[in-house]
C-alpha positions in Angstrom: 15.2 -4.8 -10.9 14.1 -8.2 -10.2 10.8 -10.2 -9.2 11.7 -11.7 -5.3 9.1 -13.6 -3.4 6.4 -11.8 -3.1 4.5 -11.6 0.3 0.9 -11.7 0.4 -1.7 -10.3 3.0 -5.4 -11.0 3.3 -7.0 -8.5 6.1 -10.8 -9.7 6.5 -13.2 -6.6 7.5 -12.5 -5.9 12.0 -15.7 -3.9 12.4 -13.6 -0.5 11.9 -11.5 -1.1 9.3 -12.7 -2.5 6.4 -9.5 -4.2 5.2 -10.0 -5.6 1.9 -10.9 -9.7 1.7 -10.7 -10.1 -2.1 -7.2 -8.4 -3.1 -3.7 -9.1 -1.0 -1.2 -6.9 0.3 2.0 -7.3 -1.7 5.3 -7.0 0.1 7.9 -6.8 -2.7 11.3 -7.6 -0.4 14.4 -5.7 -1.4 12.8 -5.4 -4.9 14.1 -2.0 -5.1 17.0 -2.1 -3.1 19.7 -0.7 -5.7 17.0 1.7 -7.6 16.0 3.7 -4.1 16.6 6.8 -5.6 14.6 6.2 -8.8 11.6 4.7 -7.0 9.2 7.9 -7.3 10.6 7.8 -11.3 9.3 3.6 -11.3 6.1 4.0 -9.9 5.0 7.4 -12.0 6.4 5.4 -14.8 4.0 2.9 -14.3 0.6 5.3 -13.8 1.0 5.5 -9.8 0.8 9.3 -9.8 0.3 12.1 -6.9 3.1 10.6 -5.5 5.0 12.2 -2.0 7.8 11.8 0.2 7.5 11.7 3.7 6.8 9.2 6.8 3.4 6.8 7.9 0.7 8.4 10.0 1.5 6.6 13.1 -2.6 5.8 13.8 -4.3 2.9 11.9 -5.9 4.8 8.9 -7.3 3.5 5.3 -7.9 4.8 1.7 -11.2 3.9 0.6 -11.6 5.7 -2.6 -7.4 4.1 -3.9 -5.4 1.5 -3.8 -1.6 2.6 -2.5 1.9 1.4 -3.2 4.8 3.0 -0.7 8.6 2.5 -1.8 10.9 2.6 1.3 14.0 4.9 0.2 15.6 4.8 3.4 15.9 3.6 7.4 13.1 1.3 8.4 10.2 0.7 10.3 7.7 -1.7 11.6 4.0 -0.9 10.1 1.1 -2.7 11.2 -1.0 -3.2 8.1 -5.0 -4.6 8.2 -5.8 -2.7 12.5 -5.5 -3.4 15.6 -5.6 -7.3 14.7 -3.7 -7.1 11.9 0.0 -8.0 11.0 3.3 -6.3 11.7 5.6 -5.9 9.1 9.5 -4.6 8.7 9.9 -2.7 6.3 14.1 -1.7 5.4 14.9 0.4 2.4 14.6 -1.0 -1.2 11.0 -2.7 0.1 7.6 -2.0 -1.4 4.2 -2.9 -0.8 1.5 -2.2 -2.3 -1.8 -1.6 -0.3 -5.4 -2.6 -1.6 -8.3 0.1 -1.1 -9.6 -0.6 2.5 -7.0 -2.1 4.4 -5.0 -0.4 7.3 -2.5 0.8 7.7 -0.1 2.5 11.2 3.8 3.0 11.8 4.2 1.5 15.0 8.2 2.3 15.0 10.6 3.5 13.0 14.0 4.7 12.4 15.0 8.4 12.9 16.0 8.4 9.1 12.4 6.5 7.8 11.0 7.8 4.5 8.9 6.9 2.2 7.4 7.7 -1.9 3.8 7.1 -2.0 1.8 6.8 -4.9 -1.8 5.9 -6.4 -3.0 4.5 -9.8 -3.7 7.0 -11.8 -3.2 9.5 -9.6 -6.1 9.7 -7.7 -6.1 11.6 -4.9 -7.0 9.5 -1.4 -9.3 10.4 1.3 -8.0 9.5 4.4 -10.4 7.3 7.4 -10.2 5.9 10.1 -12.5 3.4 10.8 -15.2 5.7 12.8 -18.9 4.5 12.6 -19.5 7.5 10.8 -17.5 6.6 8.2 -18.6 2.9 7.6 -21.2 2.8 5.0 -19.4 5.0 2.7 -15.8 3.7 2.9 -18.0 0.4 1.7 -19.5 1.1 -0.7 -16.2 3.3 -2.1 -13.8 0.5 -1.9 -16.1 -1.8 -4.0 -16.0 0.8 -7.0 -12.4 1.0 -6.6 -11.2 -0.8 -9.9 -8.1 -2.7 -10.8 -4.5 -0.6 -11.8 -4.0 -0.6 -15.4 0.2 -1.5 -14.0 1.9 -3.0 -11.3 4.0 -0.2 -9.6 7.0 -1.7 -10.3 6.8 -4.0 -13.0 4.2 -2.8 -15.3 2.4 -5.0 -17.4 4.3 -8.4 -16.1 3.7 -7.8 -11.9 3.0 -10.2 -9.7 0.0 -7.6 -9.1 -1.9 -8.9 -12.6 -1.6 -12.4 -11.2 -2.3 -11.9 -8.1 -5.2 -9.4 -8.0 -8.3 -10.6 -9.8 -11.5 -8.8 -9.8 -14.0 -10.8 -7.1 
């Protein structure tokens, strides 16, 4: 396992979904590529807990109360991350990215064979919103408590994520 470019995403606050204006998305490309099957192993080994296998809700949704990281072990999709305004992305097998508390996220397609581990520092267990008015002051004032993972998902104590996400 190697450290490839790293993508970065900054989703600034739509009106419904919050998004997350201080910390990035991080696309790790291919970073996991040969290591598919030990994905769920690599992030529980590095404090992302409560993990699961399965697909993305295909409406735009967000985690206010966690951060996320999402290992693609097979097919691929296209997810729009940050709402209706946000930014597609391909994902293919092998790919990660790890989502700040806040920001969207939707399948918009995806192969027949798509799948995902999911996983959450610590292994907190998300709530799941989706922008409603109802839900606006609380997903605030949530995501700001939210603090920094103790590891990158992948890399542990020498990720791109202790660069790359500083307290604000």
């Amino acid at each position: 396992m190697t450290q490839q470019k790293v993508q970065t995403y900054v989703f600034e606050d739509n009106g419904k979904i919050p998004n997350n204006k201080i910390l990035p998305l991080l696309v790790y490309p291919q970073v996991l590529l040969e290591r598919v099957v030990d994905c769920e192993m690599v992030f529980n080994g590095n404090k992302w807990t409560n993990s699961w296998t399965g697909g993305v809700y295909d409406y735009h949704h967000f985690h206010s109360n966690t951060h996320e990281v999402l290992g693609v072990i097979s097919g691929n999709a296209t997810i729009m991350f940050g709402g209706e305004n946000g930014r597609e992305i391909d994902m293919t097998a092998g790919d990660v990215v790890i989502i700040p508390a806040g920001v969207g996220h939707k399948k918009v397609q995806a192969s027949s064979d798509f799948k995902v581990i999911g996983a959450y520092p610590g292994g907190l267990s998300p709530d799941l919103l989706t922008g409603t008015p109802e839900e606006r002051e609380r997903s605030l004032e949530n995501i700001d408590k939210v603090s920094l993972p103790e590891l990158d998902p992948v890399f542990a104590e020498e990720g791109p994520l202790q660069e790359l996400w500083i307290e604000g």
